[in-house]
Phi, psi and omega in degrees: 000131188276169178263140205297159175279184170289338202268291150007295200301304178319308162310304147322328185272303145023281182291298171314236177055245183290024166262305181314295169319325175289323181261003162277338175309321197278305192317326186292273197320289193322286169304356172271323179265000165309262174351346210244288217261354172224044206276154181248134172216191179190172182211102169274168209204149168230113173262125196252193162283319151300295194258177162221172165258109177271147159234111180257115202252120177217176161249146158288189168288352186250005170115345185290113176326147187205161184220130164244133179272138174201161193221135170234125117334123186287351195264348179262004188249000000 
């Protein structure tokens, strides 16, 4: 097998480039819906004699603990 030329190498070197470049593209993207796509959550409850109080313990999108509050009637549950 002859050994490749310089114009060759370049050209080999070239193509790698834009494969590396094409997949830090793809890694960015992943990671930007990683979060989204990996939300963690939990739920507590507080039952009172009327109502009872839900708490939804999530991450937001950038990773940040986040909280939603909501009151049900005990009579809608």
């Amino acid at each position: 097998m002859p050994n490749p030329t310089i114009p060759e190498l370049e050209a080999d070197l070239e193509l790698i480039k834009h494969i590396i470049e094409g997949l830090e593209h793809r890694v960015t993207q992943l990671e930007a819906r990683l979060p989204l796509s990996h939300v963690a959550f939990g739920l507590t409850k507080e039952v009172g004699e009327e109502s009872t109080v839900f708490h939804v313990h999530m991450v937001d999108h950038y990773g940040r603990p986040a909280q939603v509050t909501f009151t049900l009637q005990n009579e809608d549950l």
